[in-house]
Structure formats: structure tokens, C-alpha cells
C-alpha positions in Angstrom: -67.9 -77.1 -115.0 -69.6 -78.4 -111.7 -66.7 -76.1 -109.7 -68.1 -72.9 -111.7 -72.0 -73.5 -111.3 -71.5 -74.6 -107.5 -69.7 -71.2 -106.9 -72.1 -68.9 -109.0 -75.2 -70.3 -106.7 -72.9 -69.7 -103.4 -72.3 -65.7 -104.6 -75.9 -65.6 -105.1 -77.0 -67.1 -102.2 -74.8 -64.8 -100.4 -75.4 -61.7 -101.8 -79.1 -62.5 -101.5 -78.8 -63.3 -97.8 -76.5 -59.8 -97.1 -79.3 -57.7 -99.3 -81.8 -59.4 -96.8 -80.7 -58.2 -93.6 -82.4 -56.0 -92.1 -80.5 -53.5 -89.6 -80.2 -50.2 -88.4 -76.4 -49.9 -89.7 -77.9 -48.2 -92.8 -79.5 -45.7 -91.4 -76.9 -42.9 -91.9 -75.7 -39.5 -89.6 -77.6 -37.2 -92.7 -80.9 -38.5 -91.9 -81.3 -41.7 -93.7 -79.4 -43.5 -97.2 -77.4 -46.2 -97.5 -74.1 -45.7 -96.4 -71.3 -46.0 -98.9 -67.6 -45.4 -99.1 -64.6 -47.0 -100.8 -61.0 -48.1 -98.9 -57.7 -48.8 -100.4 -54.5 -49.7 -99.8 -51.6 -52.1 -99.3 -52.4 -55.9 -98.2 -49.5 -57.9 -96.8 -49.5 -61.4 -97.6 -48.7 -63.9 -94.4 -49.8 -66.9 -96.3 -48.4 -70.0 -94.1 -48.9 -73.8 -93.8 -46.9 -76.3 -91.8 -44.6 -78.1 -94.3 -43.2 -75.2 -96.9 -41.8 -71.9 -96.4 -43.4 -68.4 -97.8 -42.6 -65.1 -97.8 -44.9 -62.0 -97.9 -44.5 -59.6 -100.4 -47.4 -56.6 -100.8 -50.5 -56.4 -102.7 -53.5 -54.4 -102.8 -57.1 -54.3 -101.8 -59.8 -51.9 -103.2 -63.2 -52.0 -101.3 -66.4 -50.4 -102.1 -68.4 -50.6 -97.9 -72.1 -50.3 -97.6 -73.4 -49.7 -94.3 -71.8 -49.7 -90.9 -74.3 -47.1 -88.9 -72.4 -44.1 -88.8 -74.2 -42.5 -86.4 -75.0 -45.6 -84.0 -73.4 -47.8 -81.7 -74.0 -50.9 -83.0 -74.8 -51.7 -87.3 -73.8 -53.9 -90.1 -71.7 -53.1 -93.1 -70.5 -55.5 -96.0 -68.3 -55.1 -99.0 -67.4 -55.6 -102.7 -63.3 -55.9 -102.9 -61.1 -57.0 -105.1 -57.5 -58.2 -103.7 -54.1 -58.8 -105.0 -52.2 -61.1 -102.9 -48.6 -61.7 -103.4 -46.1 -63.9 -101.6 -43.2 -66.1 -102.2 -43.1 -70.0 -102.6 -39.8 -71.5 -102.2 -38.4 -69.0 -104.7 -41.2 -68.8 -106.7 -44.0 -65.3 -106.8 -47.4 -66.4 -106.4 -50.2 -63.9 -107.1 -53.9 -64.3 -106.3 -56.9 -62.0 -107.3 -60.0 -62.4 -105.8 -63.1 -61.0 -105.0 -64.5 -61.1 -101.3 -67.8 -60.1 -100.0 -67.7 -59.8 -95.8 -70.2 -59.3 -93.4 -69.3 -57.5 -90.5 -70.5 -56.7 -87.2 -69.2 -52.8 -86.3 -69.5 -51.4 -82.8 -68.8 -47.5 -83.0 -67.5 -45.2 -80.2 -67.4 -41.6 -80.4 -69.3 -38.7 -81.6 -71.9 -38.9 -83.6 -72.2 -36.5 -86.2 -70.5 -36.9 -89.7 -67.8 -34.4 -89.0 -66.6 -35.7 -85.4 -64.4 -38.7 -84.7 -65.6 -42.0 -84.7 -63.2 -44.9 -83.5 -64.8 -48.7 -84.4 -64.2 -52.0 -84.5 -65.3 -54.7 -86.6 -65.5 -58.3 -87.3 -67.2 -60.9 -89.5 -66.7 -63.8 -91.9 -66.4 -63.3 -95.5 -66.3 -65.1 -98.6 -63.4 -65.3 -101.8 -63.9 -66.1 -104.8 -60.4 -66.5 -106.5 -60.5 -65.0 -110.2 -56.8 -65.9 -110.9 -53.9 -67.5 -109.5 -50.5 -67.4 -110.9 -46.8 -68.5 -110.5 -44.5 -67.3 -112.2 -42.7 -70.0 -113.0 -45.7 -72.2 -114.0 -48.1 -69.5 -115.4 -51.8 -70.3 -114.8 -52.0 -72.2 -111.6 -56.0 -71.9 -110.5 -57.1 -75.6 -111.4 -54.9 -76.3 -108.3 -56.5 -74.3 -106.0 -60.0 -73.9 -104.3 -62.2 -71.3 -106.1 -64.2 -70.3 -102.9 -62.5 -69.8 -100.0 -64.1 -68.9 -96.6 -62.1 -66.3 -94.5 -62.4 -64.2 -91.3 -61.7 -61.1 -90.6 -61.4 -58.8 -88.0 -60.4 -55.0 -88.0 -60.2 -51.3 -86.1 -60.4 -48.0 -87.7 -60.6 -44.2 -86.7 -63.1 -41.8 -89.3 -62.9 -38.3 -88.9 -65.2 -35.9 -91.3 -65.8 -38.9 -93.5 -62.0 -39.8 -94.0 -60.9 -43.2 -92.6 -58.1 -45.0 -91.9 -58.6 -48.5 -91.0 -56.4 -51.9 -89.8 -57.5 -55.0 -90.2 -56.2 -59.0 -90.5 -57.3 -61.7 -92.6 -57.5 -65.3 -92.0 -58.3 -68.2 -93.7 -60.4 -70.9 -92.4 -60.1 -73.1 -95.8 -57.0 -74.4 -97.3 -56.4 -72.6 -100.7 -55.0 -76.0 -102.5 -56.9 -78.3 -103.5 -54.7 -81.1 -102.5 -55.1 -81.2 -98.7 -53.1 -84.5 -98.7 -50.0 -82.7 -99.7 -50.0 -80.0 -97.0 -52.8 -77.2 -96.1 -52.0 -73.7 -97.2 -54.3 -70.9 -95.6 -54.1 -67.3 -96.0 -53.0 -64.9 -94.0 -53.3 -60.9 -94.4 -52.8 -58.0 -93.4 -54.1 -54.9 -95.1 -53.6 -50.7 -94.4 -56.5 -49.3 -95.9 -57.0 -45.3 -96.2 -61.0 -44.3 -97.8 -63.6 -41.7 -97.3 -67.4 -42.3 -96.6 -69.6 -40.8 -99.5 -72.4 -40.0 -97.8 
């Protein structure tokens, strides 16, 4: 009960703290608006720790983006996205959804207007909240491992007339067991991510 209340003030707290930032990254190439898009697309798992052997298999990751200052050099952009992580664990499938909200710093190079290319980077830390974790040989495994997570994440990406397509990896600075006496697992990610920009 104490896990659930801790992590419902945390996702507030943080999506207070992103709501409060005040930057130019949402002033858009139209004139103004908040920018918004969605990404998606494959997310392989590289999910590692020092004592046990796992394999990668591929999920997916479906991001809704706000922000990032189009037009500008330098803006902010964070994120809703839901993940499914797959990867194998000494023979048996493990599969994790989650729900992360990032905050990135972008830098953007190129032209300016909506219709030109624009190649960026960007980096931030981010937050996971796992919704469920299973195994397929136990069934429901997410009493075993830490609801919040704390990741980071860093990326590049090309958007030309407001398609992108966008690399990025993803790495875990908290152990996703809850047992850190056994061994600590962290994740590891890479995800392909194909979207469009809305406005």
C-alpha cells in the first residue's frame, strides 16, 4: 500500500514540475502552440546485470512528445510513453510495461521552417513507472521488482515536413529488482522510433 501512495505523489510531483517549466521549446515554427507529435516503433531490450545471462528480444514504445522548439536552437520537450520490454532470463520471457515521462534537453540544427530538415539531438532523465511484469513461467512477477524506476536517455533524430525518424538508448540508473542482495538488474534499450509532428 505504502509502494502505491509513494509512487502516485512521485508522478505528481513530476508532472507538476515538467507543466512548470517555463521555456521557449513550446513556441512552435506556425507562430505559437504547444508542440505535439506521437513516435513509435520497435524497442530492443539489452537488459544486463553482472551475475545472470539475458537476451533481448523486441518490444514496442508508443510516445505522445510535447515541445522540443521546432523552430529554435535550443528547447525542451517531454513525453507520455508506454513501453513493452521483452528479453530472456535463463530460458525464461520476461515482459515489462511501463509508462515513462522524460525530460529532455534538444539542441536543433538546420532549417527552420516546418517543411525543411531539421537534424537534433537530445538528452534527459526520465522516470518509469512499471504497470506489469511478467514471466512466463511464473505469471505475475511485479511484487519483485521496483515500481519506479529512474532512467536516462539520450537520442538523435532527423524531421523533415513534420515526419521523424528518431534513435535513441535507454539506460537504467536503478536496479529493476527489488532484491539488490541477489544481483542488480538494470535496463538497457534501444528503441527505432518513426512519428510525425502535429502541429
Amino acid at each position: 500500500m505504502h509502494k502505491h501512495v509513494r509512487s502516485t505523489l512521485i508522478v505528481s510531483s513530476l508532472l507538476a514540475m515538467f507543466a512548470a517549466v517555463p521555456s521557449p521549446a513550446f513556441a512552435q515554427s506556425n507562430g505559437g502552440g504547444l508542440g505535439i507529435g506521437v513516435l513509435v516503433g520497435p524497442l530492443f531490450d539489452k537488459t544486463a546485470s553482472d551475475d545472470s545471462t539475458f537476451s533481448g528480444k523486441t518490444g514496442m514504445q508508443f510516445s505522445l512528445f510535447l515541445g522540443g522548439n521546432r523552430s529554435g536552437v535550443i528547447g525542451v520537450a517531454t513525453e507520455v510513453t508506454l513501453q513493452r520490454r521483452k528479453s530472456d532470463f535463463e530460458g525464461d520471457t520476461l515482459t515489462f510495461t511501463t509508462l515513462q515521462v522524460p525530460l529532455f534537453l534538444r539542441i536543433n540544427v538546420g532549417a527552420h521552417s516546418a517543411s525543411g530538415p531539421r537534424i537534433y539531438i537530445k538528452a534527459g532523465p526520465a522516470v518509469d513507472f512499471v504497470l506489469s511484469a511478467q514471466s512466463e513461467l511464473f505469471g505475475d512477477i511485479k511484487e519483485t521488482v521496483n515500481v519506479f524506476q529512474l532512467d536516462l536517455i539520450g537520442g538523435a533524430g532527423v524531421e523533415v515536413n513534420r515526419f521523424i525518424i528518431e534513435g535513441r538508448y535507454i539506460q537504467g540508473i536503478r536496479s529493476i529488482n527489488e532484491d539488490v542482495t541477489i544481483e542488480s538488474i538494470r535496463t538497457r534499450a534501444f528503441a527505432l522510433l518513426f512519428g510525425i509532428r502535429f502541429n
